[in-house]
N, C-alpha and C positions, 0 to 999 in steps of 0.2 A: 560428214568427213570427206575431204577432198581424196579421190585417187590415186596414185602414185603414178602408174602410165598414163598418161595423158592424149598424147596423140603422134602420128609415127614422125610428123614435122613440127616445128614450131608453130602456132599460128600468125598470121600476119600481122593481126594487130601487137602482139607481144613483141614481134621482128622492129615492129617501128615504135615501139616505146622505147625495145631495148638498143634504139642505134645512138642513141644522145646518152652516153656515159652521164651518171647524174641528172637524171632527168625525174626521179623520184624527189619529191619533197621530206626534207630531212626527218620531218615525225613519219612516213612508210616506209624509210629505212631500218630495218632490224639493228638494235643494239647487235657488236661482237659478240660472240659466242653464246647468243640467245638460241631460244627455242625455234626450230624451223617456222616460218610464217607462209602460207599461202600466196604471195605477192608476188609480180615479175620480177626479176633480177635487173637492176639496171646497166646495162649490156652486155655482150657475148663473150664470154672465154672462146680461145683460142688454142690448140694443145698440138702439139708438135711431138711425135716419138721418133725417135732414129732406132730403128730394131737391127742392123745391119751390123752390127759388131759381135757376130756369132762364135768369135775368140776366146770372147772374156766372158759372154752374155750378159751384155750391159744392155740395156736401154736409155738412150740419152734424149732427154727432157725438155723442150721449151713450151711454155707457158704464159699465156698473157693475163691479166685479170681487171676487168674494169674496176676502178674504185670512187671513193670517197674520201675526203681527208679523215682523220680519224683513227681512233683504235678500232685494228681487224682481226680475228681469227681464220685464222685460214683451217679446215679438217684432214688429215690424210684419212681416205674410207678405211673405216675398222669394221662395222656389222657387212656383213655381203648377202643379197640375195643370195640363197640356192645352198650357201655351206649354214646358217641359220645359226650363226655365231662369230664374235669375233675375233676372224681369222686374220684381218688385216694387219701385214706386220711393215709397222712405223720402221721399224731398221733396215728394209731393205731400200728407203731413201737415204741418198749421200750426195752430197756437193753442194749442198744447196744456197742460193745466192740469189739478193732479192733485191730488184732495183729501179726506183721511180726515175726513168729517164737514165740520167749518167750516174744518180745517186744511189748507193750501195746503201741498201738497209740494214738495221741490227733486227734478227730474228730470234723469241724467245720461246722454247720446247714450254709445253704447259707443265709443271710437278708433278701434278697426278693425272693426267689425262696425256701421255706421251705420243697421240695424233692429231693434238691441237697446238697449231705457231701462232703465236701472238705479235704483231707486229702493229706499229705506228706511223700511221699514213702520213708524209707531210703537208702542209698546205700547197695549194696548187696541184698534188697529182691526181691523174686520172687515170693511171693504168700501170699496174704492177707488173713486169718482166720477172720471170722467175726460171734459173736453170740449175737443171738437179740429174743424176743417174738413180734409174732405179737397177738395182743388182740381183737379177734372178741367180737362185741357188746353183751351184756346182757341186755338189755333194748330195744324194738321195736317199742315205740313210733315215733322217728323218723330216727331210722337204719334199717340197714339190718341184719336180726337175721341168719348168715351165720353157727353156730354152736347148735345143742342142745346136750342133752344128747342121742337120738337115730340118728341122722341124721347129717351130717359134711357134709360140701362144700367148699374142699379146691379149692382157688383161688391163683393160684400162683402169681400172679401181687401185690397179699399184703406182701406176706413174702419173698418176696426179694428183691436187692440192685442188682445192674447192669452196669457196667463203664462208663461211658458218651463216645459219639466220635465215634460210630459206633452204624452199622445200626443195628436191634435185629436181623434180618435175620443173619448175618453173627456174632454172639456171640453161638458157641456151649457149651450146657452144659448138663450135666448129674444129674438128680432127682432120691430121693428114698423121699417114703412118710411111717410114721408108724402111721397104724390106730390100736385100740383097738382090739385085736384078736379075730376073728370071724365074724368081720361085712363083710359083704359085701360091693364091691365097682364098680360104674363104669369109665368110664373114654377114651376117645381118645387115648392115651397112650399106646405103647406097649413096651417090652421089646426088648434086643438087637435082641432073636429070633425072632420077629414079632409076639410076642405072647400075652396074655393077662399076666399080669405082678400078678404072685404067689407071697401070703406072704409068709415071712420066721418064725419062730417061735415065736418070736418076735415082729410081724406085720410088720416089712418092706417090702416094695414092692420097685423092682429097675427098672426105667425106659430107655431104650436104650437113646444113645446122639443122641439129635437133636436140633433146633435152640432156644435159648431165644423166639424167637415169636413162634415156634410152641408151646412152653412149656404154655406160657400164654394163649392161644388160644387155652386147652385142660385141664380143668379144674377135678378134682374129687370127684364124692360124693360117699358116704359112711355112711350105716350105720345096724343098728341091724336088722331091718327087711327088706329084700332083695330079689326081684325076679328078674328076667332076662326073657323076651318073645322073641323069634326070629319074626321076622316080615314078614322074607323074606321066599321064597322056599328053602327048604336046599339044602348048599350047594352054594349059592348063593358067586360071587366072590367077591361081595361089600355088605355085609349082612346089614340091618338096623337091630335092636336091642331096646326094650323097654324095661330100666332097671326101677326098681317100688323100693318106699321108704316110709316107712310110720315109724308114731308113734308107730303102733302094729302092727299086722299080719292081721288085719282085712281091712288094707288101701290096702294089694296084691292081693283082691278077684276081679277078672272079670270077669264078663260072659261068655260064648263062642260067644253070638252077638256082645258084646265088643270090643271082641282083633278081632273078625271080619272086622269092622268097622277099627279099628287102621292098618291092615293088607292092609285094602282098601284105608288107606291115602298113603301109600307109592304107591301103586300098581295105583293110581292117577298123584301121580307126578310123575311117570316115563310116565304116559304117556303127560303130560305138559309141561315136560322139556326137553323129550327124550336123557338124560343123569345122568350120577352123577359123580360128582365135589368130589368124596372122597374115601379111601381106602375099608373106615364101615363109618358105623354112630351108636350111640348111642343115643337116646332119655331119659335123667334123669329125670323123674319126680317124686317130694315127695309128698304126703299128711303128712300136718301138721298142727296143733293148737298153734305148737309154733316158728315153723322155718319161715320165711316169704313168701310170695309169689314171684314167679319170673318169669321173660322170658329174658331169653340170649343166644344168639346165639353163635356159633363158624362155625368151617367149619365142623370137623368130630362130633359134638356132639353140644346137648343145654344143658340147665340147665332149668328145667320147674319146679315150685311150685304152689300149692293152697293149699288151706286147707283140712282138711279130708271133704269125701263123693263124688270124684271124679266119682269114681267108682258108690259107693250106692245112692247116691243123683244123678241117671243121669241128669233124664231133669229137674232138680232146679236151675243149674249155667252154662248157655248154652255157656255163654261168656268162659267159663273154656274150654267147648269142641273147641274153635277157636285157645287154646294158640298153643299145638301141631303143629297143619298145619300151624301156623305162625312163630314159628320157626325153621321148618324142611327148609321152604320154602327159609329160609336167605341159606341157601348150595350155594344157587345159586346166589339169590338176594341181596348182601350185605357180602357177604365172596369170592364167586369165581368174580361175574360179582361185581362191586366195585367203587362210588364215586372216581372220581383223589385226590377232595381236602381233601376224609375224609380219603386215605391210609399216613398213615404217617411213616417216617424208623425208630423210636421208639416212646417208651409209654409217652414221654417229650416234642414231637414237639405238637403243637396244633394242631386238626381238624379243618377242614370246611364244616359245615355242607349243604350247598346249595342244594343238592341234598338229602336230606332225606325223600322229598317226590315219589321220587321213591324208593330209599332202604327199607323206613320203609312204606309207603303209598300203592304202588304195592305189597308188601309182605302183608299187611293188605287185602288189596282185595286179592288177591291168598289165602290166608288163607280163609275167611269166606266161598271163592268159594270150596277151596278142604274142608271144610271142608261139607259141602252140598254134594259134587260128592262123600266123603268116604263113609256119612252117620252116621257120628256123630251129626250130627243137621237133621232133618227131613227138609220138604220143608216148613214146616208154621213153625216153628223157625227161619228158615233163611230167610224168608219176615217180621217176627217180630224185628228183629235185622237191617233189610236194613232198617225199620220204625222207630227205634229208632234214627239210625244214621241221619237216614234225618231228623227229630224233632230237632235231637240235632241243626245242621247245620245250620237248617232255624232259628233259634232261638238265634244265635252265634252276641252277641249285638258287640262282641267286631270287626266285619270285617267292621263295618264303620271309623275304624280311623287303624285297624292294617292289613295288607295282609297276606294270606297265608303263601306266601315265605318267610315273616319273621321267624312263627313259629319254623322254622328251625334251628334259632339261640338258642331256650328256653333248649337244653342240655347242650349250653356253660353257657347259662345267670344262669342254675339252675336249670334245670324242678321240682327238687322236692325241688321247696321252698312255700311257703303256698299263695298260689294263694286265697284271702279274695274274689274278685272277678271274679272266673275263665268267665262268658259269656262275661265279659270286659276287661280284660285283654288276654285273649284267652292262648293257652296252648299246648299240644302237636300235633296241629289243623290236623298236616299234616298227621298225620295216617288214622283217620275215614275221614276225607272231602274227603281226599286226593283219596281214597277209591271210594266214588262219583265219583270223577272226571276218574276215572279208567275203572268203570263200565261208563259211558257216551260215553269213544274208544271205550273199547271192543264192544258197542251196535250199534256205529256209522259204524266202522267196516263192522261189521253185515248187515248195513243196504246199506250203497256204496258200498258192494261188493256180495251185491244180495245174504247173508246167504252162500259166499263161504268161507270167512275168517273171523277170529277172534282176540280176543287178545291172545288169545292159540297160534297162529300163530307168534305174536311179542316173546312171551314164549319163544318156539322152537328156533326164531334165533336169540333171544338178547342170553338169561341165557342159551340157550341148546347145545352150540357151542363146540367144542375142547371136547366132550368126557371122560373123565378121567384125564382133566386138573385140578389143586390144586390152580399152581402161579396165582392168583389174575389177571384180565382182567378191567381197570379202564375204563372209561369212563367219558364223559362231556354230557351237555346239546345237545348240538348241533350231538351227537350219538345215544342220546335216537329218538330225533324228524327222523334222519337219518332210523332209525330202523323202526320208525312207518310208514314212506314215503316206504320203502320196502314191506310192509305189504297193506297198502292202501295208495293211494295217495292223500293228503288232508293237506290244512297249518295246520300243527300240530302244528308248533313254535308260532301260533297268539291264539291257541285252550288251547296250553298247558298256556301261558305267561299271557293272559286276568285271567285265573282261579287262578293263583299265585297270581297278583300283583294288583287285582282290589280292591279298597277300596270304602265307602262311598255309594253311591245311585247303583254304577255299580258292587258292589259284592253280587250281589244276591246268595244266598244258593245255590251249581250244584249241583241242581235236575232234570236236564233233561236227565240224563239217566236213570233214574225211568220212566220218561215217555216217553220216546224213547222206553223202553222195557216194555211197555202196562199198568203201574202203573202207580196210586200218590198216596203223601200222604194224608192221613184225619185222622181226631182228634174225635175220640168219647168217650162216658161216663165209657166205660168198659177197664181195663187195661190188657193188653196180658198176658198170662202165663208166657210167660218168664218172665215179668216186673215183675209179682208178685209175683214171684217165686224166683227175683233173692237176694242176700247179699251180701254182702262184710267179710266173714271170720265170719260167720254168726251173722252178725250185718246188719238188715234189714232198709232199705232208703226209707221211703219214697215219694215219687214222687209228688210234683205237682208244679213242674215246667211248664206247661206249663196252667195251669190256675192260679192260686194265684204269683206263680212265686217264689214256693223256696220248698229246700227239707227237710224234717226231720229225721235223727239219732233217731232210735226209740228206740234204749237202753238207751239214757240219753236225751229223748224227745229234743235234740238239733237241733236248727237249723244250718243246713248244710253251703248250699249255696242259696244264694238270688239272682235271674236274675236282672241285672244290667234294670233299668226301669222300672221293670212290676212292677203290682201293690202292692207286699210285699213292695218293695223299696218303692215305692212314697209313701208309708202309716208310712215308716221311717223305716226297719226292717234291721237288717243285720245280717248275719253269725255270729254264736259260743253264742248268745241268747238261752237261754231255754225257751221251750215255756210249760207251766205249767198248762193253763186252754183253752178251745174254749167253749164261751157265758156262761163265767166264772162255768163249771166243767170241770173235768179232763180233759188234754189231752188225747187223745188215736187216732192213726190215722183214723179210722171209724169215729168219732166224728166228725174229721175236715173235712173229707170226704164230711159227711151228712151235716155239713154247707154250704159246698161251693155250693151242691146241692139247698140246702132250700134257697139260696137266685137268684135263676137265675130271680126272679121276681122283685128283687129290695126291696121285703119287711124285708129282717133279713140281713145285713148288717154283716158280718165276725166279731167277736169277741175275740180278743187274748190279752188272758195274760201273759206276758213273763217277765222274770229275764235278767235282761242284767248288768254282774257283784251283784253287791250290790244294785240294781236299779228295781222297779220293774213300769212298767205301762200297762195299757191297748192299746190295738191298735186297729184301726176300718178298715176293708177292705169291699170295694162295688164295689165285683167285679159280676158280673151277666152272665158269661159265661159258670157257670157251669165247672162241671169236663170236662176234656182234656187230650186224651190217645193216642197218634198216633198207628198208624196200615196202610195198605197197601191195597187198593182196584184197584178194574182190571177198566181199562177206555175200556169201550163197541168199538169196532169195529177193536180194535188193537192187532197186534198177541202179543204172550207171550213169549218175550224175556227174560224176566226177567229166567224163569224156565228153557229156552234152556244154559242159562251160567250155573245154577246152576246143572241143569242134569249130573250124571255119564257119561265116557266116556266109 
């Protein structure tokens, strides 16, 4: 099976095949819209972005493309690396106009496949002109807000078209991007010198030729306010790099404990992985109130977003300090070492998601751990987060009728489509569960190999292999278990397969490696700092899911989400309801709080008045449990594994 990354340049021999447009013999041309084929592209696209129209948030398009005469399919990328579904959306292309020389083509949308243009080569031409906008979203209700007026994130997979019939690895092309002059930008990308790629007066920046996938697989932000931190020791021959973006100047301020801390995530995963899978790396991340939030990985670089107060608001959004170390961590997990079914030879064929509980699950536990050994989360943060997760878990109505393994399907089915009841319908399960099940080896590990090995040890020889390799290392099921048997010897395949695939009365919550490594979890009346500390883009949630059984949106006193069962539901209540009064005054979350309190006796009986649409009624809940907060306690006579994984190394 050929690779998908190939190498960080073209090679030369391919460079001088692909300079004679048509220089292939008409039977190594791929038919239109055939199967990707392994074979050089006969010459270079060319791609032009104007990102500087920060008004409208257009990105305006030119496009060159070598041809053939002939029927062509052109693709707009639909599957994407890193979202593991197709997220590619064909409407956000408009204008588009296609033309051999002076001659204006006719361009036909395919019926059932609406990212494939069919067009008809004339004789004589060798090279298609194509200009088009692509229209990043202005509304964020249900997109991805990818441009503002201080901060751009060009995604090259949106603003361009690409020939059907060959694989992206062997499509060489050459980018220049024109930002607003003066911003600043980061980016994977360098120029032909191997350098960091200078604008011109103008704001063009010209990036050396390398493959169609690397070019996707190296995205660039840009914007007004701009820092750059080195991460490494100078000098360093593969330097990490944290470039900083905010709405003002006040989103670039970090402590000297800060970049400390950031300094010590790197300085963690070399010793975890003992390697790296790339030339640099960049870490982009923005603060913004109006750009979205994000996590995406690449191999030389991610794209990280949250909102402002990264920085200033340390311990308020702890889950924030995890994104970093979780997608620094994909380098390895999910770029270099690589699902077989999710590498695919373009952005057109479909994934397969099967294994996403390793790529994104193992990368989730390796994250929450590096992010404890850098010291961006203390140690009672990072036991209040492994207590949430396991609340969550034991509480997950939906693994009596759905399995884990399935979850891994919900990026093709849609993950971001409005889940009315996420604890029944279940959701992107294989990250956080997944997570559990992770921490349950590493401790077992621990524990059959008498405290000599670890899952740091599977680390080292799955993802820390081959040293300064790029091209992509796939793997199957039957590798992972392979890997863990070299580590310790124990049926992995019956350990790993019961925790995928069990449903019903035998999918109990894996928590036993919370208590393998000296904890469990317990429920009491006080909520953790983190809980109460945390928001979503500073719109605060109220919690009480796990007594009354639903949460509340406390900007438009909405109710959230209703636990499939528990006693909101059976009292009749569901999600996107406003709840307006508790024992008919105001709502206010302290109110509903002191309710649920006031009746652990049975005497005062939950009282809620909610709007549902144009509809207003009362609701009665007698629930008597009282508030419910999970947290993390040590079980007396057992060492404390739990802190030996989270410990610096």
């Amino acid at each position: 099976m050929p690779f998908g990354f190939r190498a960080a340049r073209i090679a030369p021999s391919l460079l001088a095949a692909a300079a004679i447009a048509g220089s292939l013999p008409v039977s190594a041309v791929p038919a239109a819209g055939s199967t990707p084929q392994d074979v050089p592209y006969p010459g270079v696209l060319t791609l032009s972005v104007d990102a500087t129209d920060i008004n409208h948030r257009v990105f305006v398009v030119h496009e060159t493309i070598p041809v053939t005469p002939g029927p062509l399919t052109l693709l707009y990328p639909r599957w994407l690396p890193g979202y593991h579904g197709p997220v590619g959306q064909p409407n956000r292309l408009a204008g588009l106009v296609v033309k051999a020389g002076e001659r204006q083509l006719a361009w036909q949308r395919d019926p059932v496949d609406p990212s494939q243009f069919h067009i008809d080569v004339p004789a004589g031409a060798t090279q298609l002109d194509l200009d088009f906008q692509h229209l990043n979203p202005l509304e964020g209700s249900r997109n991805n807000i990818t441009a503002t007026r201080t901060i751009v994130d060009v995604q090259w997979a949106g603003a361009l078209l690409y020939p059907a019939g060959y694989d992206v690895s062997r499509i060489p092309v050459q980018a220049r991007l024109r930002l607003p002059v003066g911003w600043g930008a980061a980016t994977a990308l360098r120029d032909n010198a191997d350098q960091l790629a200078a604008a011109d007066a103008q704001g063009w920046r010209a990036f050396g030729t390398l493959s169609l996938e690397h070019l996707v697989d190296s995205p660039v932000v840009a914007g007004s306010h701009f820092k750059r931190i080195e991460l490494d020791a100078p000098g360093s021959a593969r330097p990490v790099v944290l470039n900083l973006f905010g709405d003002d100047e006040a989103a670039l301020t970090a402590t000297p404990e800060q970049i400390v801390a950031h300094r010590a995530l790197v300085h963690q995963a070399d010793l975890l992985f003992a390697s790296r899978h790339f030339r640099h790396y960049d870490l982009m991340l923005w603060q913004s109130d109006e750009k979205s939030d994000e996590g995406l990985e690449h191999h030389e670089s991610s794209e990280n977003g949250t909102a402002t107060g990264y920085f200033e608001d340390w311990n308020k959004a702890i889950q924030e300090r995890e994104l970093l170390p979780h997608e620094y961590t994909h380098s390895w997990n999910g770029k270099f070492r690589r699902p077989a079914d999710l590498w695919t030879p373009n952005f057109n064929v479909p994934m397969q998601d099967s294994l996403l509980w390793v790529y994104e699950g193992q990368t989730q536990y390796w994250g929450r751990v590096l992010s404890s050994r850098s010291g961006l989360i203390n140690a009672q943060q990072a036991r209040d987060e492994w207590a949430d997760v396991a609340a969550w878990a034991e509480n997950r109505a939906g693994r009596r009728w759905r399995p884990l393994q399935d979850t891994t399907n919900d990026a093709a089915i849609g993950d971001d489509a409005q889940k009315d009841w996420q604890s029944w319908q279940r959701d992107v399960d294989y990250y956080d569960e997944t997570s559990l099940i992770w921490l349950e080896a590493d401790v077992l590990i621990r524990q059959e190999s008498h405290g000599q090995r670890s899952l740091d040890d599977f680390a080292k020889r799955f993802f820390g292999i081959e040293d300064g390799r790029m091209e992509p290392l796939t793997y199957r099921f039957e590798d992972v278990v392979a890997a863990l048997n070299r580590v310790q010897s124990y049926d992995w395949s019956t350990f790993l397969r019961h925790r995928l695939d069990a449903v019903g009365s035998g999918a109990a919550a894996p928590l036993d490696g919370l208590r393998r490594a000296g904890w469990r979890l317990v429920y009491g009346e006080k909520e953790s700092e983190n809980a109460s500390n945390s928001s979503h883009r500073g719109e605060k949630i109220s919690d009480f899911s796990y007594s009354i059984g639903l949460t509340v949106s406390d900007k438009e006193a909405r109710i959230d989400q209703v636990a499939w069962n528990g006693p909101a539901f059976k009292a009749g209540l569901a999600g996107g309801a406003k709840l307006l009064a508790v024992d008919m005054r105001e709502y206010k979350p302290e109110r509903l709080a002191a309710a649920i309190t006031a009746n652990k006796d049975g005497s005062h009986p939950i009282e809620l008045l909610v709007k549902d649409g144009e509809h207003y009624r009362v609701v009665s809940i007698d629930w008597r449990g009282g508030l419910r907060y999970p947290s993390l306690e040590r079980i007396p006579g057992q060492p404390d594994l739990l802190s030996a994984v989270l410990a610096p190394r």
